[in-house]
FIKEKE-995254 format. One line per 8 residues: their letters; for each residue x, y, z of N, C-alpha, C. Coordinates in Angstrom, 3 decimals, m for minus. Layout:
<mivos>
A	X Y Z X Y Z X Y Z  ...;
</mivos>
This chain:
<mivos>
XXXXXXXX	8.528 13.848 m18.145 8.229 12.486 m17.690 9.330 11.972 m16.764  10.761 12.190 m17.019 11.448 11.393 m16.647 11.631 12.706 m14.509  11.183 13.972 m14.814 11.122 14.381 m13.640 10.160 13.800 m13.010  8.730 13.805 m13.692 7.831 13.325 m12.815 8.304 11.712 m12.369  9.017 10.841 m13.142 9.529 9.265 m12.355 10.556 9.553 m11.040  11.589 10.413 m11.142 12.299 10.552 m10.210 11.094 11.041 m8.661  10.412 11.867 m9.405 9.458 12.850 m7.922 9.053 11.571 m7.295  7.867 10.685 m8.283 7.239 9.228 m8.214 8.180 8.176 m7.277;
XXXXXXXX	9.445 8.039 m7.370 10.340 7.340 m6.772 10.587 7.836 m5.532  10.558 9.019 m5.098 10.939 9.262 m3.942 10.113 9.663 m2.969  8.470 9.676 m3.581 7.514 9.605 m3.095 7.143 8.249 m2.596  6.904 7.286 m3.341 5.936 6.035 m3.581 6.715 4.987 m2.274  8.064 4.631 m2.929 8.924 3.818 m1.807 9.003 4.258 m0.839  8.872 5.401 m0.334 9.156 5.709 0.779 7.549 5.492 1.697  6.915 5.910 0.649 5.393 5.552 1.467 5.034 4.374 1.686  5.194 3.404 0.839 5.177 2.129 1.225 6.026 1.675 1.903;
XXXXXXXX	6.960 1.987 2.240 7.859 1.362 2.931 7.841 1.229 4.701  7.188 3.236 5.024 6.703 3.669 6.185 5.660 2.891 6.631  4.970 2.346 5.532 3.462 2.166 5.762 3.387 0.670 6.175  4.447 0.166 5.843 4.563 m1.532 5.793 4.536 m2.369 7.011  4.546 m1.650 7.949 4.274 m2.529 9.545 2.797 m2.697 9.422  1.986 m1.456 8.780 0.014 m1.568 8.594 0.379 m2.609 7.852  0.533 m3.309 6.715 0.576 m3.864 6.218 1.223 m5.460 6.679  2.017 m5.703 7.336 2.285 m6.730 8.875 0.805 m7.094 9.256;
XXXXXXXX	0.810 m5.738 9.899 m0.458 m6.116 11.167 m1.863 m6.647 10.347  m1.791 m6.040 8.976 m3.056 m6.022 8.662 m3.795 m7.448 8.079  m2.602 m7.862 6.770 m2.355 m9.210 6.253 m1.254 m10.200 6.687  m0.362 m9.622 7.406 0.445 m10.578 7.725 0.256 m11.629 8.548  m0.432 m11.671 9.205 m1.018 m12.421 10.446 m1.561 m13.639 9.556  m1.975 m13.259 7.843 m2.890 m14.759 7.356 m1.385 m15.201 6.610  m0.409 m14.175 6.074 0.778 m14.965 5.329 1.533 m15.460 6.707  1.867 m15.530 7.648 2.369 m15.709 8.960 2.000 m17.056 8.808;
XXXXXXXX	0.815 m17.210 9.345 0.457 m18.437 9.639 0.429 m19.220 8.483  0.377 m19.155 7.009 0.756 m20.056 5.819 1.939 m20.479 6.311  3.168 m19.594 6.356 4.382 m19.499 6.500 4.506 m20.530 7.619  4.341 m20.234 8.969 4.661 m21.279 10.280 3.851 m22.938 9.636  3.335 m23.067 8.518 2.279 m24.364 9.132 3.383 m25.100 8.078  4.371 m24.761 7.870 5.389 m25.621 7.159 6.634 m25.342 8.173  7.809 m26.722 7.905 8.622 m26.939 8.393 10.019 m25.587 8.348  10.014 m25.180 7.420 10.647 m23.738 7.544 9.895 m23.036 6.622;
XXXXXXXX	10.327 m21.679 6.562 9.808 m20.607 5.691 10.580 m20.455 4.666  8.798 m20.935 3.321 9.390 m20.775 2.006 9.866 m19.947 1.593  10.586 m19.064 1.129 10.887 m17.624 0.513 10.611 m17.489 m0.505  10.523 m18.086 m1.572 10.046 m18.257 m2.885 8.804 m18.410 m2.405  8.192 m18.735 m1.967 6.417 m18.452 m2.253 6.236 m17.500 m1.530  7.083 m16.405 m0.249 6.782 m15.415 m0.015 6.829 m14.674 m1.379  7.936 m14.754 m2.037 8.333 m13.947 m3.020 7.433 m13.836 m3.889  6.540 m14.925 m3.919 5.478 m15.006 m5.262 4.352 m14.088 m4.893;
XXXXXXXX	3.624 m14.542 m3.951 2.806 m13.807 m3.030 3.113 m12.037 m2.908  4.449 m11.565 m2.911 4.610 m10.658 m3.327 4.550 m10.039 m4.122  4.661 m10.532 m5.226 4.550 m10.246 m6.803 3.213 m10.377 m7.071  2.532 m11.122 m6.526 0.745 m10.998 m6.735 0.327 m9.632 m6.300  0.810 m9.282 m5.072 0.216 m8.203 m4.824 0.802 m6.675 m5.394  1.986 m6.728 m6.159 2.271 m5.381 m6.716 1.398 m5.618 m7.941  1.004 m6.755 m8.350 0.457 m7.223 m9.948 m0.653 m6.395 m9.853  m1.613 m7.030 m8.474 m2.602 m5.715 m8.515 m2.693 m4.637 m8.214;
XXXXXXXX	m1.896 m4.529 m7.570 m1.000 m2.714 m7.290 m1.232 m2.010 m8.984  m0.171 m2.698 m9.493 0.013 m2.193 m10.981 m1.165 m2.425 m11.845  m2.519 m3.171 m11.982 m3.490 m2.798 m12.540 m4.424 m2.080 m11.789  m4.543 m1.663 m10.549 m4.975 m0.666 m9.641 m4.570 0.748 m10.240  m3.459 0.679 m10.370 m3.078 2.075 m10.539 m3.020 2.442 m12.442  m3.013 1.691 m13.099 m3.347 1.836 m14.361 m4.547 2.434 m14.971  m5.689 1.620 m14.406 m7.149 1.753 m13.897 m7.159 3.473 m13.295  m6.529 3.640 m12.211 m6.699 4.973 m11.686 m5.852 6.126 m12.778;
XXXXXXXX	m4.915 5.834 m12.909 m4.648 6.671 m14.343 m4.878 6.720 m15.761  m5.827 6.168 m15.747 m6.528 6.257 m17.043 m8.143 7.028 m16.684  m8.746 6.704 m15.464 m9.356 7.420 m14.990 m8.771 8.937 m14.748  m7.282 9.041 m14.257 m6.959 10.442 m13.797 m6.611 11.260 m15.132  m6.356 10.692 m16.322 m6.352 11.460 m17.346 m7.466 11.799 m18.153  m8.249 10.761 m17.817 m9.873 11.418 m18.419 m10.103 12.840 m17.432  m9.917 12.528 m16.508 m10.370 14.272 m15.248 m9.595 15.076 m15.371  m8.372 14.867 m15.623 m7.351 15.987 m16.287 m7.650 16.657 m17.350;
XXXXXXXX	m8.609 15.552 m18.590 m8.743 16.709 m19.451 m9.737 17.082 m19.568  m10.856 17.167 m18.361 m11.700 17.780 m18.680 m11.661 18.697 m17.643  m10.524 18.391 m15.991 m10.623 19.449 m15.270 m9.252 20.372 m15.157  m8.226 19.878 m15.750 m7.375 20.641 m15.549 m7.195 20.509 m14.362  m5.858 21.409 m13.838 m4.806 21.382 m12.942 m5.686 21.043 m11.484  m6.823 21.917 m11.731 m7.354 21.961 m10.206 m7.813 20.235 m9.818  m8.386 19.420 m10.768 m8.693 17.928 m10.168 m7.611 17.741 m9.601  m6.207 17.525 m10.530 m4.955 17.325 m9.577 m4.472 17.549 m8.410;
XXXXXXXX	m4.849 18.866 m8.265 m4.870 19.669 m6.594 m5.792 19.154 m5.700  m7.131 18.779 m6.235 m7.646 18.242 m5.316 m7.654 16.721 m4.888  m7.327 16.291 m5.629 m6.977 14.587 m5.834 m5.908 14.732 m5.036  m4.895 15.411 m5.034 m3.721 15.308 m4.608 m4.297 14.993 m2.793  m4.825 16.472 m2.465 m5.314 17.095 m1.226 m6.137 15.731 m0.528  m7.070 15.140 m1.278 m7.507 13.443 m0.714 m6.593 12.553 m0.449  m5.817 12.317 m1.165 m4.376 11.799 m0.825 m3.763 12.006 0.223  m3.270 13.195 0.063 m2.380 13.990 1.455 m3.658 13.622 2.632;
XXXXXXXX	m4.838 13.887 2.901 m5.576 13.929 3.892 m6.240 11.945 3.790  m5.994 11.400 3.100 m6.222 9.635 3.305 m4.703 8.998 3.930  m4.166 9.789 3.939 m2.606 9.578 4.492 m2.493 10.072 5.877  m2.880 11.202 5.925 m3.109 11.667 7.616 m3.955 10.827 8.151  m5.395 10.405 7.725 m6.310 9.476 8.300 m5.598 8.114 8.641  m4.896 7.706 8.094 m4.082 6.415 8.003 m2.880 6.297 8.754  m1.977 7.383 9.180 m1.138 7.778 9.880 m1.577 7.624 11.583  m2.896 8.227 11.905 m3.680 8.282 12.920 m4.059 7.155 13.046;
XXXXXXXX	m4.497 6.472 12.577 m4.426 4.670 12.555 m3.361 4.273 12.998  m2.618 3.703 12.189 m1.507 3.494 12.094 m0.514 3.911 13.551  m0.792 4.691 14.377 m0.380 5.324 15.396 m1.185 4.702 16.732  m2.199 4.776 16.507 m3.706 3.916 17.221 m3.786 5.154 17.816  m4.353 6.201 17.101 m4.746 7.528 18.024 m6.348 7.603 17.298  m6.308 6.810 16.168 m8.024 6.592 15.504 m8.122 5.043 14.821  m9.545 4.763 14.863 m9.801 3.441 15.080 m10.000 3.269 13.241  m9.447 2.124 13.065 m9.554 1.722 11.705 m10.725 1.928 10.735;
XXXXXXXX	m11.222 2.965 9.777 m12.251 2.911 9.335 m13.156 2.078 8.372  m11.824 1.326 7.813 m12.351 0.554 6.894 m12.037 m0.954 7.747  m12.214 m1.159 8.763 m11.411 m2.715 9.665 m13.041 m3.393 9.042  m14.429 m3.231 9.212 m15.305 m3.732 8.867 m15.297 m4.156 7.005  m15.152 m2.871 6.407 m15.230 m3.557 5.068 m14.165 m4.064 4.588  m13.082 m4.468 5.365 m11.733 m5.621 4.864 m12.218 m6.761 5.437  m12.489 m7.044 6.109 m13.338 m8.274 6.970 m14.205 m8.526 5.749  m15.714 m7.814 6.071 m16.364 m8.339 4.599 m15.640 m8.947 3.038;
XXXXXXXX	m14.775 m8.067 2.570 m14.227 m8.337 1.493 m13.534 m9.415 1.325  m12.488 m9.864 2.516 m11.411 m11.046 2.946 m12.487 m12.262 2.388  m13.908 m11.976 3.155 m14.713 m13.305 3.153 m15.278 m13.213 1.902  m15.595 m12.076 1.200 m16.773 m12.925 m0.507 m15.136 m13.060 m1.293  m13.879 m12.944 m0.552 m12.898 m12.709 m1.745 m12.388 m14.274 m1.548  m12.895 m14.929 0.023 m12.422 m16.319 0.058 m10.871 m16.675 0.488  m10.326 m15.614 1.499 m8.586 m15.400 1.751 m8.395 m16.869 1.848  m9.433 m16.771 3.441 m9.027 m17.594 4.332 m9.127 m19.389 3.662;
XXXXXXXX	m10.587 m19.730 2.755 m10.125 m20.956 1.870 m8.794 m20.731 1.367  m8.375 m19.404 0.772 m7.354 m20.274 m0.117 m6.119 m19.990 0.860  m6.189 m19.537 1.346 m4.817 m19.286 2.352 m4.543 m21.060 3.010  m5.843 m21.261 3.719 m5.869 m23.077 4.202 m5.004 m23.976 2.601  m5.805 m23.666 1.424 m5.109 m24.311 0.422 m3.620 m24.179 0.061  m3.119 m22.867 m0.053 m2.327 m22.385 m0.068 m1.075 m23.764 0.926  m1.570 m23.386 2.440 m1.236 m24.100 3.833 m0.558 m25.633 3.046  m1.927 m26.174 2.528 m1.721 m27.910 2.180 m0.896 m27.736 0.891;
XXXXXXXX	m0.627 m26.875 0.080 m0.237 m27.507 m1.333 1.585 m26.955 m1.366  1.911 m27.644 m2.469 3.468 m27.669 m2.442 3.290 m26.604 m3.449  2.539 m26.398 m4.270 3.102 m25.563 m6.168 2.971 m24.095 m4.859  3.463 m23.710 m6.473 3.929 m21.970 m6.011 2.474 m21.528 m6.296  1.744 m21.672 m7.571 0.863 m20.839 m8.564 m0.401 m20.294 m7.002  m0.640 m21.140 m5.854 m1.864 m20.663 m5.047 m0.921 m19.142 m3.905  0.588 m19.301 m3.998 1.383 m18.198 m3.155 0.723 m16.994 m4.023  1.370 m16.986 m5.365 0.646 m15.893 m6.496 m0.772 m15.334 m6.114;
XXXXXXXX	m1.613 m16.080 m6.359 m2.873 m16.220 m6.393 m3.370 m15.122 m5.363  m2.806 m15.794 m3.764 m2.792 m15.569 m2.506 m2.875 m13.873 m2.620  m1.546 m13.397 m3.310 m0.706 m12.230 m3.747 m2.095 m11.211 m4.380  m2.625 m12.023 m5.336 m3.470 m11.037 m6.087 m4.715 m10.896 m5.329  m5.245 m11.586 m4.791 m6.591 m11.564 m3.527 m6.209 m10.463 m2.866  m5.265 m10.442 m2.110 m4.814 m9.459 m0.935 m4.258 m8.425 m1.026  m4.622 m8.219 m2.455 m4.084 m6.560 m3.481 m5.651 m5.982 m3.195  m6.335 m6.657 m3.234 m8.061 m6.378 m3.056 m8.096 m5.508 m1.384;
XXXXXXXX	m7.254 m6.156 m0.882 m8.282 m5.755 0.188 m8.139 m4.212 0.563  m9.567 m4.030 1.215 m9.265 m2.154 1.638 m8.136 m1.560 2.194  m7.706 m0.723 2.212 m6.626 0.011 2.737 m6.421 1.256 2.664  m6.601 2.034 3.864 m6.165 3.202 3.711 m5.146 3.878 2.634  m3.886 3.200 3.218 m2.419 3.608 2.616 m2.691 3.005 0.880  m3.314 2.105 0.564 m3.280 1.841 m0.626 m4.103 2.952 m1.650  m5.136 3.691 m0.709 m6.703 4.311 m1.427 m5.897 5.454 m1.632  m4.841 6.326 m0.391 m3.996 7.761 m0.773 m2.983 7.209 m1.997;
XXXXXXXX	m2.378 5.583 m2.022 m2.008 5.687 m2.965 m2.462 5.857 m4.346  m3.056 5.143 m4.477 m4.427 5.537 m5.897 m5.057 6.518 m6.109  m4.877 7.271 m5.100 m5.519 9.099 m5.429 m4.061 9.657 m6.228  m3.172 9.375 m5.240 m1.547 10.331 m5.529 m1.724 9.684 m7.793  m2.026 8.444 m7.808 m1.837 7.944 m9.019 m3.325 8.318 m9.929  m3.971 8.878 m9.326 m5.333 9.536 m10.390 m4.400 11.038 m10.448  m4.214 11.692 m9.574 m3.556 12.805 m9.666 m2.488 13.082 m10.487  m1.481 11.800 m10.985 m0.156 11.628 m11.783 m0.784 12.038 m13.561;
XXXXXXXX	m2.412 11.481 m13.727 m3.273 12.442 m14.464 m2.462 11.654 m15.953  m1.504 10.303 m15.531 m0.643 9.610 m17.432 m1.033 8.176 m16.618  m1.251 7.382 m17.542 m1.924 5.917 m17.042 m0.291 5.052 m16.593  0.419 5.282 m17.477 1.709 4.805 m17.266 2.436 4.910 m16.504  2.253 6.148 m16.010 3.167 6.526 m14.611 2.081 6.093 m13.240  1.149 5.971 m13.628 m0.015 5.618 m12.431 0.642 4.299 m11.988  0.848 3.739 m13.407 0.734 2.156 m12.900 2.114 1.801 m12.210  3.182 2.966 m12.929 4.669 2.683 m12.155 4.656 3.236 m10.618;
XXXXXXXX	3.898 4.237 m10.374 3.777 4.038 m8.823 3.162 3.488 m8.575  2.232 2.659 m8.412 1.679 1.468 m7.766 3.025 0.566 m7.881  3.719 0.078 m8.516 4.611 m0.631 m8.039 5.861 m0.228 m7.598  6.115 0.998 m7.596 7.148 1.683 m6.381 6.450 1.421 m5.337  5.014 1.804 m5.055 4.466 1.370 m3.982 4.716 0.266 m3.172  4.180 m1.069 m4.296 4.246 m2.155 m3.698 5.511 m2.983 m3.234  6.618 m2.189 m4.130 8.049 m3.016 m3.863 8.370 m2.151 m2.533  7.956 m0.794 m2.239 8.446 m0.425 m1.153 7.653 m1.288 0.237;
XXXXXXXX	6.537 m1.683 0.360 6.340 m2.985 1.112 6.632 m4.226 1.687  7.465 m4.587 0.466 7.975 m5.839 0.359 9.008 m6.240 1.401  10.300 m4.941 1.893 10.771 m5.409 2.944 10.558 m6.056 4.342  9.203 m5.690 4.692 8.539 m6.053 5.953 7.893 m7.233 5.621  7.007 m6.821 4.564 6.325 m8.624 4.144 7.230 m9.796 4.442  8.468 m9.570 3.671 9.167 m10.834 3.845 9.862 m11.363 4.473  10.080 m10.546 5.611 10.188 m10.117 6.903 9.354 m11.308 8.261  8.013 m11.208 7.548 6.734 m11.416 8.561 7.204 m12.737 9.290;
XXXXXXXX	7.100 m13.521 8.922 7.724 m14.452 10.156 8.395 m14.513 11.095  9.913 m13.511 10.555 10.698 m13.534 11.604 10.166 m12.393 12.464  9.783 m11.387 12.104 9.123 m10.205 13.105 7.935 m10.841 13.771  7.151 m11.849 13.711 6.251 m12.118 14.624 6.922 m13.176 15.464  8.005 m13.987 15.357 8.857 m14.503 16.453 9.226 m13.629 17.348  9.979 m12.304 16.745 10.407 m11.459 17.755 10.081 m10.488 18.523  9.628 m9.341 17.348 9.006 m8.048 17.718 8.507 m8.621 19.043  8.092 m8.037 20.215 7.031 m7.775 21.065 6.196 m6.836 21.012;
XXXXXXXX	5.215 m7.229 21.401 3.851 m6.062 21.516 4.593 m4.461 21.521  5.587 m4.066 22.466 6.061 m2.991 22.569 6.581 m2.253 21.893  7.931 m3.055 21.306 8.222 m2.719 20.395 7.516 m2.405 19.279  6.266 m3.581 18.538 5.702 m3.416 17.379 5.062 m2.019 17.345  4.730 m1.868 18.840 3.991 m0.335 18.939 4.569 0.797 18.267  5.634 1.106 18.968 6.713 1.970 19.432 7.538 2.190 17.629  7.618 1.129 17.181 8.159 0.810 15.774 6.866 1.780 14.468  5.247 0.951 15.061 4.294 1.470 14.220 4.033 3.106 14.103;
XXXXXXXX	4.438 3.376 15.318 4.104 4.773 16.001 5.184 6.188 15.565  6.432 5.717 15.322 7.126 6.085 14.193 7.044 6.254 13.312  6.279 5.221 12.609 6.241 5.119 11.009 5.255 6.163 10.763  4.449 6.432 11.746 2.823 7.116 11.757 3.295 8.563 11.796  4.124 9.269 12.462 4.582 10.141 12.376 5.101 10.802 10.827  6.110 9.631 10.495 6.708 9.936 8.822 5.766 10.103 8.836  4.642 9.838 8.116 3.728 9.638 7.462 2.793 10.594 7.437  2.269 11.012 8.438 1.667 12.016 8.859 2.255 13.251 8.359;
XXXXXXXX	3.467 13.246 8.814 3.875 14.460 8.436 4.355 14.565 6.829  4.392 13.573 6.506 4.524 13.407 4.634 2.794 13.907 3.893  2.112 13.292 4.961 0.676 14.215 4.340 0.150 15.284 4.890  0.594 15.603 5.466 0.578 17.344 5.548 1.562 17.862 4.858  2.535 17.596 4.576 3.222 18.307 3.762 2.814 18.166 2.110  1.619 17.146 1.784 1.190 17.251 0.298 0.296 17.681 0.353  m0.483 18.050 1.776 m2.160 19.055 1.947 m1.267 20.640 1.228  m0.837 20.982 2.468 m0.080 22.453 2.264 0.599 22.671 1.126;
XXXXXXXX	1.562 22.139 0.294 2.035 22.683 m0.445 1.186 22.412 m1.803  0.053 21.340 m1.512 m1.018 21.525 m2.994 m1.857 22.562 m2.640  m1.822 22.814 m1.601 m2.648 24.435 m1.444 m2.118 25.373 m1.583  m0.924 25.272 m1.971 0.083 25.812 m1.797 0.166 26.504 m3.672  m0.343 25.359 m3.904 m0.076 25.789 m5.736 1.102 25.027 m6.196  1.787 23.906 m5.528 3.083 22.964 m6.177 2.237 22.036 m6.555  2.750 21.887 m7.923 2.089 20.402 m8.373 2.661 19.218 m7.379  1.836 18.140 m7.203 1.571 17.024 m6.104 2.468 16.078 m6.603;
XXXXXX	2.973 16.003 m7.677 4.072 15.343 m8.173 5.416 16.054 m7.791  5.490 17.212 m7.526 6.915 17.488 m6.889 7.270 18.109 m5.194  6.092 17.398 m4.732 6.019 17.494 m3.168 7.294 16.898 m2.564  7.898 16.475 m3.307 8.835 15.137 m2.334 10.377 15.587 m3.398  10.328 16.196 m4.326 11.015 16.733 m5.157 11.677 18.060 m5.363  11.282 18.761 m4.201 11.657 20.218 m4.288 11.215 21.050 m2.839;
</mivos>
């Protein structure tokens, strides 16, 4: 256990962390504008808003490992390999995004979802009210929405095949995010278009090449938990 947390750690943060400009571009634009429609930027209700969204990170991935240990014991090693292999290859798909060399596949069903999930009311509410509890709130809505980088994460955590460790990478995940999130204001003052590119287009690379390297070596026959470990 305590190998598979170290592998988990040096996997998870780092993926979220690469991944966190998608995560800018994707939601930041609705915490952005909460953020600007007040006289400075709260940090404490970024902070809350943050914590909403590892909250559902961490019952996302609980959910998926309790699912990944039911398939573990009825498929053994190979579900893992292949769970893994969706992962590694929802990470390349997302990388290619993320790069703008392929067009967002899920950009339609985050749109749909944003609207029966109601962002944009509560984000406006969010806008007018002083309490923290609608920043939270905000946090757990926008754990919902589709995402590539989130869906390889929840495979990598059906694949971890223990509900407990599922749920602790989902929040290695989500804390590895968090630097850019809280970030978002001041990077949409500055960044320029060019840069943001040039910055995203990097990250797409890590990334890419972090999921090919968990295609190959789960074909490889290394368990998908020590891809990043050995």
């Amino acid at each position: 256990m305590t190998e598979s947390l170290l592998s988990a750690v040096m996997l998870m943060l780092p993926m979220g962390f690469m991944g966190s400009l998608h995560c800018v571009g994707m939601c930041g634009g609705l915490v952005s504008a909460v953020s600007l429609s007040r006289d400075r930027v709260w940090w404490s209700g970024l902070l809350l808003y943050q914590l909403g969204r590892v909250t559902t990170y961490a019952l996302l991935g609980l959910v998926a490992g309790v699912a990944g240990a039911a398939l573990h014991t009825f498929g053994g090693d190979m579900v893992q390999r292949l769970l893994a292999i969706l992962a590694g290859s929802l990470m390349i798909v997302f990388a290619l995004n993320l790069g703008g060399w392929l067009p967002d596949p899920l950009r339609r069903l985050s749109g749909w979802v944003a609207r029966h999930l109601g962002l944009v009311r509560l984000a406006q509410h969010v806008a007018g009210s002083a309490g923290a509890g609608g920043w939270y709130l905000l946090g757990l809505a926008n754990g919902l929405l589709p995402c590539g980088l989130v869906y390889a994460a929840l495979s990598l955590s059906l694949a971890a095949g223990h509900a407990a460790l599922a749920a602790i990478m989902m929040v290695l995940f989500g804390l590895g995010t968090i630097p850019a999130m809280m970030l978002v204001p001041s990077l949409f003052r500055r960044m320029t278009s060019a840069m943001r590119l040039h910055a995203m287009r990097a990250a797409a690379v890590m990334i890419l090449v972090l999921g090919v390297m968990m295609v190959v070596r789960t074909v490889m026959h290394v368990h998908p938990m020590h891809t990043m470990a050995g």
